[in-house]
Each structure stands twice: as C-alpha cells, then as structure tokens.
N, C-alpha and C positions, 0 to 999 in steps of 0.2 A: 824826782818827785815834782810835780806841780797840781797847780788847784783851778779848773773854771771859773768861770763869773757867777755858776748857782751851785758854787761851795762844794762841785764833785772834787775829791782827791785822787790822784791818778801817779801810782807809784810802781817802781819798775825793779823786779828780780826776787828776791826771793828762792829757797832752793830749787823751784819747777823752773826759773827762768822767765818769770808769768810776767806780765802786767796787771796787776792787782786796780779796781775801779771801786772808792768807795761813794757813793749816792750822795750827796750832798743832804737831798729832801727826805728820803728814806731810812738812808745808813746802814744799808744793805750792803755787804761788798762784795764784788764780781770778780772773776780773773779769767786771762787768756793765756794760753800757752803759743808761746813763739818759739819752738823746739832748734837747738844751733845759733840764735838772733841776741838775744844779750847777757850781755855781757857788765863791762861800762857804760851803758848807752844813756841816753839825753831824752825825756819826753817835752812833749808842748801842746798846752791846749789852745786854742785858738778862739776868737771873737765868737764863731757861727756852729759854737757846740762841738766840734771838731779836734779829733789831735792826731799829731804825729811824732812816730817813734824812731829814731835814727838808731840802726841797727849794727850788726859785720853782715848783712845781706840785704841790706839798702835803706830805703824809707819806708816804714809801713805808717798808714795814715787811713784813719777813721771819719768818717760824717758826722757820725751818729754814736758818738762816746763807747765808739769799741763795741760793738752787734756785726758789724759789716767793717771787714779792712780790701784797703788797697795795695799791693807791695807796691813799687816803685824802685826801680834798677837802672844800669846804663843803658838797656832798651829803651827807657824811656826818658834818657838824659839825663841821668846823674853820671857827672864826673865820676865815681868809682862806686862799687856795692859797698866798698865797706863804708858806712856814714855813723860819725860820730857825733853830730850836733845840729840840732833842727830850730828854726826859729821862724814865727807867722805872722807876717806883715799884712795887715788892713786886714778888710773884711769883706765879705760879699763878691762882689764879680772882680772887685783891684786887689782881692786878696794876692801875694803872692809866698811861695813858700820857701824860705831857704836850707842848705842842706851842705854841713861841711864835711865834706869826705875824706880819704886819704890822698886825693889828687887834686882838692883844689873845693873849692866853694861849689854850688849849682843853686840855681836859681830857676823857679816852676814857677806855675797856677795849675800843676798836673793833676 
C-alpha cells in the first residue's frame, strides 16, 4: 500500500488479485486486474503522478495513476521477471526507477 502526493491510495491484492486506486479528491475507488501478477508484491508511487508495480511477471508501471500500464521484463532489462520490490528516484527526465528482482537489483528510466 502507498499514498501519492494528492492523497490517492493505491493498494495491492485483494481476492481478484487487483490493484485497488482510491481518488484521493473524489473517493471513488478504481481497480485493475493483473490476472497471475500478485502475489506479495510492493507498489510505488512516484513524484510525476506515476507508480509502479513489482510483480512474479516483472514491473508494471503506470503515467497516469493506473488508465494506461507498461509491463516491463528482461526484454527490456530487468535482471529477472519475477520482481519483488520497486523504488522511484527523482523526478522528471533524472527520474530513475529501481527494481529488485530474483537476480539481482536493476536499475531503468524505462
């Protein structure tokens, strides 16, 4: 579970397996289904509205508070799919993203 800078809550599991989004300004709450993807997993929200979900099928990472995701796998250089723990340095273009896997750390701006 973590919380944005405009008080969204962004909490992970549930019996669907979802990522549950509750609105910070609204208090509407949203949910995605990541079908096979978590488990134990780690969410992070980031400076630039932004989070990312460290999975057993790699990193999924949102722009835009979870409307639009990106997976992110060892195609695209993570040390392994299965990632257990995400963490988002700075902001903007020096943003960088990290991502502890079963093999080892990796480190993006992916």
């Amino acid at each position: 579970m973590c919380e944005d800078d405009s008080g969204t809550l962004f909490v992970l599991g549930g019996p669907s397996l979802s990522l549950n989004v509750l609105d910070g300004v609204s208090g509407r709450w949203s949910s995605t289904l990541f079908p096979d993807a978590f488990k134990d997993d780690e969410v992070c929200a980031d400076d630039d509205g932004g989070m990312g979900c460290a999975t057993n099928t790699g990193l999924h990472y949102s722009r835009d508070k979870g409307s639009n995701w990106f997976d992110y796998t060892t195609e695209d250089g993570l040390a392994s799919d299965c990632a257990y723990s995400v963490f988002v340095e700075g902001s903007g273009a020096s943003m960088r993203i990290w991502v502890g896997t079963a093999l080892g750390a990796s480190k993006g701006h992916f």
